[in-house]
N, C-alpha and C positions, 0 to 999 in steps of 0.2 A: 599477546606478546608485543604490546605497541610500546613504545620508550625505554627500549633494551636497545642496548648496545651491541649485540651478535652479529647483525645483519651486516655493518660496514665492512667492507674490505680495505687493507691495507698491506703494503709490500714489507718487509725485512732487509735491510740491508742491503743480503745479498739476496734480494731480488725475490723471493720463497715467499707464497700468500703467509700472512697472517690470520687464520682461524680467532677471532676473540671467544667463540661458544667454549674451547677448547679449556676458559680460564671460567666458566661458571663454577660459580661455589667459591671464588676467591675475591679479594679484592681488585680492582687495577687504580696502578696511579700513573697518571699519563704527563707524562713531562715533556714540555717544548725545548728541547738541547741547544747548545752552542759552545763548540769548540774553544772561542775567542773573546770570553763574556767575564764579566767581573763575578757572576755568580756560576761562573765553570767547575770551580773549586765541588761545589754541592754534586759532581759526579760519586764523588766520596762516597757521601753521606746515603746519597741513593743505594749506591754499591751496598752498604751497611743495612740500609732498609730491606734492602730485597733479601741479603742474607739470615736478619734477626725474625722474619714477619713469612719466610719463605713458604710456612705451610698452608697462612692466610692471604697473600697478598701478592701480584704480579705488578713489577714496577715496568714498565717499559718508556723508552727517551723516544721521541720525534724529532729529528733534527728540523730547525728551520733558518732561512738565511733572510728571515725579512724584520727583524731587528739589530739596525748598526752592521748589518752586513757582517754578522760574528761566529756563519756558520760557512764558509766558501768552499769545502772539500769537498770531494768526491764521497760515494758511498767507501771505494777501503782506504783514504784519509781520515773519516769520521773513524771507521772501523778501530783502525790503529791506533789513534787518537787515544779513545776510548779506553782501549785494555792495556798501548803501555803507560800512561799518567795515570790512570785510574781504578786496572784492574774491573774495568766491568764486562761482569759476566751477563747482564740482565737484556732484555729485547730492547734490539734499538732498531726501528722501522727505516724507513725509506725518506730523504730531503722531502717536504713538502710546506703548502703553503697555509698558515694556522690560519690569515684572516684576508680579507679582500676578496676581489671575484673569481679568484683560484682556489678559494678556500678548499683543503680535504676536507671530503665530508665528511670525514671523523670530527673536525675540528667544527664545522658545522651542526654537528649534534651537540657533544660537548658544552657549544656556546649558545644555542638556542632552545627557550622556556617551549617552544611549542614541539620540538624534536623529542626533548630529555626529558619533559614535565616536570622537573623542578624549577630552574631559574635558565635566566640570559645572563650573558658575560659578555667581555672583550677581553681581547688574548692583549695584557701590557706591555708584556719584554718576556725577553729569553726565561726558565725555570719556571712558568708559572705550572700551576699542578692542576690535577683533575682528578676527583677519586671517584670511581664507580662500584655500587656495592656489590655483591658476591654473587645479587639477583639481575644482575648488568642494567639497574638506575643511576643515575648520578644521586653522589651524596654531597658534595660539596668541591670549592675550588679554593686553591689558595694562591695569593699573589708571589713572586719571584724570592721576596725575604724572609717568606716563612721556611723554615729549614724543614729540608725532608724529615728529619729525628724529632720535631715539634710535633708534642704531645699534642695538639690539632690537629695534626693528621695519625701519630699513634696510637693513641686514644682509643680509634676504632678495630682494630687488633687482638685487645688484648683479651 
């Protein structure tokens, strides 16, 4: 069971472990959020993804404030945020740090070939994606302008 994704622990919003074993057998795409971001808009679109792909695929958002400082809220600022502009229903975890010495270790797996056994990354800016397969591997990642609805990431879905 080595380079699965199960193992990490991560908080919800309001505060509730997140179980990820809970999502085997589906996809996850793990999105880095921001309130305050020129690619904010793309809540939409996630919203859309989760609802089209719902029986294949759990989208959840990670808020983080270490890009441009464009996430500042509290966990029910985000909260709020989220459902009245954009109506999301989908998991949105707890404020955390994607990269530098605070890194959450989710995002230390995510981004390290020796953790996930496929590739290493760098988290660029707000929206960037993470998709992990059904079998909890990484399958790939996409930068902040690839739209959630890009058939690059739908693709695998269908």
């Amino acid at each position: 069971m080595e380079n699965l994704i199960y193992n990490i622990k991560i908080n919800s919003l309001q505060d509730k472990a997140v179980d990820f074993s809970a999502f085997k057998g589906k996809y996850i795409l793990f999105v880095n959020v921001a309130s305050k971001c020129g690619f904010t808009p793309q809540y939409k679109d996630l919203q859309k993804l989760n609802d089209i792909y719902k029986n294949n695929l759990v989208v959840i958002g990670v808020p983080c404030n270490q890009f441009g400082k464009q996430e500042p809220g509290n966990s029910d600022e985000i909260q709020e945020f989220c459902q009245v502009n954009y109506g999301v229903s989908f998991l949105i975890t707890e404020k955390v740090d994607v990269k530098g010495t605070n890194q959450h270790p989710l995002y230390t797996w995510l981004t390290s070939k020796k953790l996930n056994g496929k590739k290493s990354s760098s988290i660029k800016w707000n929206f960037q994606k993470y998709l992990v397969s059904p079998e909890g591997k990484l399958v790939d990642y996409y930068f902040s302008i690839t739209k959630p609805l890009s058939s690059k990431i739908t693709k695998h879905f269908k």
